[in-house]
N, C-alpha and C positions, 0 to 999 in steps of 0.2 A: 504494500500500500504506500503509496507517494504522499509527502508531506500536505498536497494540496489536499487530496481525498481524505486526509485523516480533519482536518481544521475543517473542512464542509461537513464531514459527517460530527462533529464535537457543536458544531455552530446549529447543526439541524437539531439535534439534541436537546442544547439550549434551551432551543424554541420550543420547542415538543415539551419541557419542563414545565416552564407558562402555559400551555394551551391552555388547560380548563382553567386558571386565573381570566384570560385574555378573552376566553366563551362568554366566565361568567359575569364578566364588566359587559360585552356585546350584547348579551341576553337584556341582561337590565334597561341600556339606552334602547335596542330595537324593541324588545317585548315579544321577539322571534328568535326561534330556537335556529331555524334554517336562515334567517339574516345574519344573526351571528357566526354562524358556521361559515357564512359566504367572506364576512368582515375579518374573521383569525384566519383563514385563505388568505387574503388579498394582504393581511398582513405577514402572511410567511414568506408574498411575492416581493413584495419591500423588502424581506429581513434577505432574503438570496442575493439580493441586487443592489443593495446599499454595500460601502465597504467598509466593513464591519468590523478591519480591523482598529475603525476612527472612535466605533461607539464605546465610550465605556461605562455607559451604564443600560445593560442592555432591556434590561426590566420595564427604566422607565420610557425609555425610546420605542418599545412596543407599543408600550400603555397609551404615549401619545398618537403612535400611529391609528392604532384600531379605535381609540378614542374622535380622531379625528374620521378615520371614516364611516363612522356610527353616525360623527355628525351630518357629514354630505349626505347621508342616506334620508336622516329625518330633513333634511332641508330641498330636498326631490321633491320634483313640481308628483313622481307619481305615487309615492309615500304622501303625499299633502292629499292629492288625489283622494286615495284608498282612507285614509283616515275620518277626512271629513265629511263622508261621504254616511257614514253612519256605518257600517258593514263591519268593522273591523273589534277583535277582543283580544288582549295578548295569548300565545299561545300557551299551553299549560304543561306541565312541565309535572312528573310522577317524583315524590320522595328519592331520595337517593341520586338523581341525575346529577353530576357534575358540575352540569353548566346552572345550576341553585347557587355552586358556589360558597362564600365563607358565610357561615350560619353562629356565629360566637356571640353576636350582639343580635338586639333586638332591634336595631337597625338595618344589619345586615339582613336579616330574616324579614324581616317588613316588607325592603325595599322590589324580592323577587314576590311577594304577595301578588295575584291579579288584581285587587283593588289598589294596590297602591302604583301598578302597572299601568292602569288605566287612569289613576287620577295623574300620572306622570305626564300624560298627552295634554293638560292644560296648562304644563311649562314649554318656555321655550325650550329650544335646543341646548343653548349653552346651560341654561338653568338647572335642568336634569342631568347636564354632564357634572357642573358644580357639584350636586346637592351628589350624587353619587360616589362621585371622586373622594368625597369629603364625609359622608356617612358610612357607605358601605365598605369603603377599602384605604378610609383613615390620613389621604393623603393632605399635608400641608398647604397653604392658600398659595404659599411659596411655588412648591410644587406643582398644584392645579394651574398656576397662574403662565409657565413654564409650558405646561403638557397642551393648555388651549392658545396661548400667544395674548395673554391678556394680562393686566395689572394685577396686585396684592387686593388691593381694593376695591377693584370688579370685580374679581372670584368672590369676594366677601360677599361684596351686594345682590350678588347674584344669587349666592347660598341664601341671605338673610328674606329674600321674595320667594321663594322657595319653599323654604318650612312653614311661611306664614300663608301659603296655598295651601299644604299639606296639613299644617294643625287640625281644622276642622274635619279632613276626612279621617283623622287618626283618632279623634276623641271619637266619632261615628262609628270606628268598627269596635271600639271598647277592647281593645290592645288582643294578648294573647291568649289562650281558651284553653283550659283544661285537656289534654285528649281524650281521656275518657268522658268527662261531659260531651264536647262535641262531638263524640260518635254517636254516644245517645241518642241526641236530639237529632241528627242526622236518621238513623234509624227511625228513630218516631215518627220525623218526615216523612221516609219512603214507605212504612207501616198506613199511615193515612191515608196517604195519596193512593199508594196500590190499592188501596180498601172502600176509594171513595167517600170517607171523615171528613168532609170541609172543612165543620167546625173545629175539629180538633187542628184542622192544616193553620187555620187562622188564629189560632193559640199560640200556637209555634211560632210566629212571623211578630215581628215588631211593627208596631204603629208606623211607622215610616218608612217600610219595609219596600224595597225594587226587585225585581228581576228582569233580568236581559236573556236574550239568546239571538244564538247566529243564525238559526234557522227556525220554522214553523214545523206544525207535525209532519208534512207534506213535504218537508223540505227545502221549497223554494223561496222563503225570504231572502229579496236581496238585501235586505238592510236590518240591522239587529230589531228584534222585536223589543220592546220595556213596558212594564205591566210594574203600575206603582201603588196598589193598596193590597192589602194584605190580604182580599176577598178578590180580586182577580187574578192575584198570584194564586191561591189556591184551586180559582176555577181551572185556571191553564195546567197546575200541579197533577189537580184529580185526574184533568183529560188527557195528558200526556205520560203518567206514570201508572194510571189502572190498565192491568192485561188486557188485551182483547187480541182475538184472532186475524183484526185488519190492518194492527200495527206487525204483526207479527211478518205477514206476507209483503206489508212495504218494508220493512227491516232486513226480510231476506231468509228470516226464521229468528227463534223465539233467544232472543239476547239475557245474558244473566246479568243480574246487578249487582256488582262487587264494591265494599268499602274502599277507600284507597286515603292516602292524604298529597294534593297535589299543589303544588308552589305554598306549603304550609297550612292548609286548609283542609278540612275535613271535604270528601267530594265520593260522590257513588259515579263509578265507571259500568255502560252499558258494553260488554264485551261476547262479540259474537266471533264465532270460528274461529278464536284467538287471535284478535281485532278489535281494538278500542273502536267503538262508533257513537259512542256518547261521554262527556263529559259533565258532570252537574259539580259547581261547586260552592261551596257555603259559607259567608262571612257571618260571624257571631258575636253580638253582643248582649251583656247582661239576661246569657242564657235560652234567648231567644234570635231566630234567624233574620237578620239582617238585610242580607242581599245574595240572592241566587244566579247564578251563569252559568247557562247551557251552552256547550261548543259541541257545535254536531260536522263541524266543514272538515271533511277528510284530512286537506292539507293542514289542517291545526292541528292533529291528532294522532299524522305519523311517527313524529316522535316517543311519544307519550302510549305509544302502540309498541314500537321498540322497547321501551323500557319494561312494560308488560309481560313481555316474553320472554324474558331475561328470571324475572324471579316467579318465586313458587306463589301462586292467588292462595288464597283462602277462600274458604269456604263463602258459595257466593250470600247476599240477602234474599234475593229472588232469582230459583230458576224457571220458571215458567209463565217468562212475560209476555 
C-alpha cells in the first residue's frame, strides 16, 4: 500500500467516525432522514476534494460544511415550495436510530421530538441553525459565529428569538412523560378507538387538543389534514382505528398494531408484511393527549421500516384490524 492510499483511507475513516454526529445535526435542521443522508454525502464530496492536509480541525470544518448545506436546502425556492404548501411532517425516526443522535440533555432529546421539529419551520434558517448549534451539540457563540460566517452577537440574537418562539410550545407539550404512563394512555387510546368509546376517546385528549395527518382514510390528501377539538379528533380516531373488513382490502390485508417509541414519543406503528404503513404518534401532557400525527406517505416511512426489521417486535396491540 502506497503512502497516498494509506492517508485516503485514514482520512475516509475520519469521516466515517463523525457520520452519525454529522446525520444527526442534518436530521434536526432538514426534519428528513433521506435529506440528511443526501447533506453527510455531499459532505464527504467536500471532505475528498478539499486539501485536507490544511484542515486542522476537522470536526468543526465538517460541522460547518453540512451545516451550511442544511442551510441552502431550507432556503430552496423547492423546500419553500413543499413546506408551505401544507403537505409536509418531519419524518419519524424508530428508538434507537443513530441519526436521534446525542440524547444526555433534555435539550438534546426535545430538539429530535416531531413537535419541536415542526414548531422549528417557524424559525428562520439561520435561527434553527443557532438554537441547534447551541442547545443540542453545546457549541460556543464563538464557535456558531465561525461555522455560519456571522458575528458573536448575531448568533446571540438569533438564539435569544429562538427560544422565545419555542417557550410557548415547550410549556404546551408539559416536558417529559413517564414511559410507563405514556404507554398507558396510548393503549387506552387504541383500546377506545378500536372499540368505538368516543366518550372515553374524548377523556383522553386535552381541551386544546390537534391532530394532523399526511393523508385521509383513502389516502389521497394532498395536504395535511388538522382536526382541532377533542370530539372530532375522536370522530376521525373511532373511524380510522375501529376494524372493518374495507380498510383491511385498501390496506392490502389486515395490519397489526404495534407499540413502539419514535423520535421520543410514545406512537402505535400499523405494520403489514413487515412494512411500517402507518405511523401514529402522541405528544402528552398532564397525562392527557395533546396532539396526534399520522404519517401514512411511504416515503416518510422507509426509514422507520428499516429500522423495524432490524429488531425483534413484540407482541402486537391489535392483530386483527
Amino acid at each position: 500500500m502506497d503512502n497516498s492510499t494509506a492517508v485516503d483511507r485514514f482520512d475516509i475513516n475520519r469521516f466515517e467516525a463523525g457520520r452519525n454526529r454529522l446525520a444527526s445535526l442534518a436530521y434536526r435542521m432538514l426534519g428528513s432522514a433521506a435529506d440528511a443522508e443526501d447533506a453527510v454525502q455531499d459532505a464527504f464530496l467536500h471532505w475528498q476534494a478539499a486539501d485536507r492536509q490544511q484542515i486542522k480541525a476537522p470536526e468543526a470544518w465538517l460541522t460547518k460544511v453540512v451545516t451550511n448545506l442544511c442551510l441552502d436546502k431550507l432556503r430552496s425556492a423547492h423546500t419553500r415550495r413543499e413546506r408551505t404548501a401544507g403537505a409536509w411532517l418531519p419524518e419519524p425516526l424508530l428508538a434507537g436510530d443513530p441519526m436521534l443522535g446525542p440524547a444526555d440533555t433534555f435539550e438534546q432529546r426535545e430538539s429530535v421530538s416531531l413537535a419541536m421539529l415542526t414548531l422549528m419551520e417557524r424559525l428562520t434558517p439561520l435561527e434553527r441553525a443557532v438554537y441547534l448549534l447551541r442547545e443540542a451539540f453545546s457549541y460556543h457563540h464563538a464557535e456558531i459565529a465561525d461555522i455560519l460566517d456571522i458575528t458573536d452577537s448575531a448568533s446571540q440574537q438569533h438564539l435569544h428569538r429562538a427560544r422565545h418562539r419555542i417557550t410557548a410550545e415547550r410549556r404546551r407539550s408539559g416536558g417529559e412523560v413517564d414511559p410507563a404512563s405514556a404507554r398507558r394512555i396510548v393503549e387506552e387510546f387504541l383500546a377506545a378507538a378500536s372499540s368505538g368509546r368516543t366518550e372515553r376517546l374524548v377523556a383522553l385528549l386535552t381541551d386544546d387538543a390537534i391532530a394532523v395527518s399526511d393523508s385521509n382514510l383513502a389516502g389521497l390528501a394532498e395536504k395535511l389534514l388538522r382536526y382541532d377539538t377533542p370530539q372530532r379528533i375522536a370522530a376521525i380516531a373511532r373511524a380510522g382505528f375501529k376494524p372493518a373488513p374495507a380498510k383491511r382490502r385498501l390496506a392490502g390485508g389486515p395490519p397489526a398494531a404495534h407499540y413502539a417509541v419514535v423520535n421520543g414519543a410514545p406512537a402505535i406503528l400499523f405494520v403489514l408484511a413487515d412494512r411500517v404503513v402507518g405511523s401514529v404518534t402522541f405528544d402528552i401532557a398532564d397525562g392527557r393527549i395533546a396532539t396526534v400525527r399520522g404519517i401514512a406517505a411511504p416515503t416518510r416511512l422507509a426509514r422507520l421500516t428499516q429500522a423495524w426489521r432490524r429488531q425483534e417486535p413484540d407482541t402486537p396491540l391489535i392483530t386483527q384490524w
